[in-house]
C-alpha positions, 0 to 999 in steps of 0.5 A, a space after each residue: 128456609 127464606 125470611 121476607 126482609 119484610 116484618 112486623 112486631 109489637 110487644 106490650 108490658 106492663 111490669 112494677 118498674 117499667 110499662 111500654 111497648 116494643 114495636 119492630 118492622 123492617 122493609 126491603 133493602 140490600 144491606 141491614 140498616 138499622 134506626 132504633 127509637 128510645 125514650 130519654 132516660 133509656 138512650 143508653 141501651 141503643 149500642 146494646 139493642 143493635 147488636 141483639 138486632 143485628 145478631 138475629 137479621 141480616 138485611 132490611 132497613 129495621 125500625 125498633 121503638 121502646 114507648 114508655 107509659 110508665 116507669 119507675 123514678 127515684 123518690 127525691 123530690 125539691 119544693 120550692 117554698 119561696 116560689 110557693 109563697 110567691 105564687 100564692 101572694 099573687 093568686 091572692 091578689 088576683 082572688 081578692 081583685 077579682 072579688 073571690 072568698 077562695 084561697 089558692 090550695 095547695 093542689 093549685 100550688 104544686 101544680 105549678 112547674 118549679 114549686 115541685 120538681 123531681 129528680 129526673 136522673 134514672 139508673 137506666 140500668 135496672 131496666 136493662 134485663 127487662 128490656 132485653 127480655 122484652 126485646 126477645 120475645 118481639 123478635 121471636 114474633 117479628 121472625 115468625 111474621 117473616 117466615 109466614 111471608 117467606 113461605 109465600 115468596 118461596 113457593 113463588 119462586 119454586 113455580 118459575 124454576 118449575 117454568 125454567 126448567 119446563 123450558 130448558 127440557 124443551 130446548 134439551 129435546 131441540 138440541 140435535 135438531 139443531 145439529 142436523 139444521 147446522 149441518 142440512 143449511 152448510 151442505 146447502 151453502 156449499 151446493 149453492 157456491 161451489 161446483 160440482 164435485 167440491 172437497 167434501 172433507 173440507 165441508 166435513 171439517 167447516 161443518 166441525 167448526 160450526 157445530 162447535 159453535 153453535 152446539 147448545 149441549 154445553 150450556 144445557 149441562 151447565 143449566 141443570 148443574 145450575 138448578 141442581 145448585 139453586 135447589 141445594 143453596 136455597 136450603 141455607 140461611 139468608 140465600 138471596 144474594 147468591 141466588 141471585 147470583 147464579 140467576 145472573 150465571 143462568 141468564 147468561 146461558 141462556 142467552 147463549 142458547 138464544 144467541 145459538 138458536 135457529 129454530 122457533 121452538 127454542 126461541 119461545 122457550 128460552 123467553 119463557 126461561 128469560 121471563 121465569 128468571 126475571 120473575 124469580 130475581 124479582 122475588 129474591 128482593 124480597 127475602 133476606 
C-alpha cells in the first residue's frame, strides 16, 4: 500500500502536569530528514523523539514541534527582600513627587522581575511518558493522513500502467509485421543491387542476421515480466524507489522497441508508453 511523503498531524493535550500540542508534517524528499522543535525545559527528549519518528517513516523532510501552554514547575520560589525595599523606597518617592496618597502594593512589588523568582530547573523526566504517548497518537493521525493521499496517488499510477500496457499490447500485435517489413525491404535491397540470379542462401543468412537485430520479442518478454513485477513489489512496504527502478529498466526497452521500430503504429505506441512512464516515475516521488 503506498504512504504520500506528504503528512499532516496535530494533537492537542490538556493534562494536570503538562498542556500543549504536537504538531507533525512532512514534505517530498529522498532520504528522511528530520527537524524537530522542543520547548527549553523539554530539550532532552529530542534523541528519543527521532528514533520513535524514524522507527514509523522512511523518507520526507519530517517537521515535529512540542508547544507548551502549561506545564507543571517545581515550588521553590526566592524573594528578594532587599530588592523589595529598594523598590518600594523609590516608587514612594516618585508617589509622593508626583503628589499621590497610594503606596506601591505588594502586587506591584512582586510584579517586578528579581524581587520573585522561581526555580526554572524542571525534571523533564516525568514528562517523558506522556509526551511519548501523545507523540503516538499524532503519528497514528499523521500515517492515516498519508495513506488517505496515498490511495490518490496509487490509482494515478495504476491508470498509466493500464496506458503502458495499452501500448505495449499494441506493439505485441506489430511484432510479426515487423518481421515480415524486414524481410519484404532486404529482398528489395537485394533485387535492386544485385543481379539476377544472386545466391539466395546468402540472402536467407543476412535476412537471419537482420532479424535478429531488429526483432521486438525480446524486450516484449521483458516488458510483461517487468509489469508483472512492478504489480508484485508495489504491495511491499516504502516500494518507491525500486519502483523507480525498474521504470528505468522499462523505459530502457522501450526505447529499444522504438530505436527497432519501422512501422507508425508502433512509434505512436511506444510515446504513449514513454509518456505513461514518465507520468508514473513522476508520481513515484510523491510516495515513501
Amino acid at each position: 500500500m503506498f504512504k504520500s511523503m506528504t503528512g499532516f498531524a496535530r494533537e492537542e493535550f490538556d493534562e494536570e502536569i503538562l498542556a500543549g500540542t504536537i504538531q507533525i508534517k512532512s514534505y517530498n524528499n529522498r532520504y528522511l530528514d528530520l527537524a524537530i522543535s522542543l520547548p527549553s525545559q523539554l530539550a532532552g527528549f529530542e534523541p528519543r523523539l527521532q528514533a520513535l519518528l524514524a522507527s514509523k517513516i522512511r523518507r520526507g523532510k519530517v517537521e515535529y514541534s512540542l508547544r507548551i501552554k502549561k506545564i507543571e514547575k517545581p515550588a521553590a520560589v526566592r524573594a528578594d527582600s532587599d530588592a523589595a525595599k529598594a523598590l518600594y523606597a523609590a516608587l514612594s518617592q516618585i508617589a509622593g513627587e508626583l503628589g499621590l496618597a497610594e503606596k506601591p502594593s505588594l502586587a506591584t512589588l512582586s510584579s517586578f522581575e528579581g524581587v520573585i523568582s522561581f526555580d526554572k530547573e524542571v525534571d523533564s523526566e516525568k514528562f517523558w511518558s506522556l509526551v511519548e504517548a501523545r507523540s503516538l497518537s499524532a503519528l497514528l493521525a499523521f500515517e492515516k493522513s498519508r495513506l488517505v493521499e496515498g490511495e490518490a496517488t496509487s490509482r494515478t499510477i495504476d491508470a498509466e500502467l493500464e496506458r503502458f500496457e495499452a501500448g505495449l499490447a499494441t506493439v505485441q500485435t506489430k511484432a510479426a509485421e515487423i518481421d515480415t517489413t524486414v524481410q519484404t525491404q532486404l529482398k528489395a535491397r537485394f533485387d535492386e543491387i544485385l543481379p539476377k540470379g544472386y545466391d539466395e542462401t546468402r540472402m536467407l543468412q543476412e535476412l537471419a542476421v537482420q532479424l535478429v537485430r531488429l526483432s521486438i520479442s525480446e524486450e516484449v518478454s521483458r516488458l510483461k515480466a517487468h509489469i508483472e513485477a512492478f504489480k508484485t513489489i508495489r504491495l511491499d512496504d516504502a516500494p518507491s524507489k525500486r519502483l523507480d527502478f525498474l521504470c528505468q529498466e522499462m523505459n530502457r526497452e522501450t526505447n529499444t522497441i522504438g530505436s527497432k521500430n519501422m512501422l507508425i503504429p508502433v512509434a505512436h505506441a511506444v510515446v504513449e508508453m514513454k509518456d505513461a512512464l514518465e507520468n508514473i516515475r513522476e508520481q513515484l516521488r510523491n510516495i515513501e
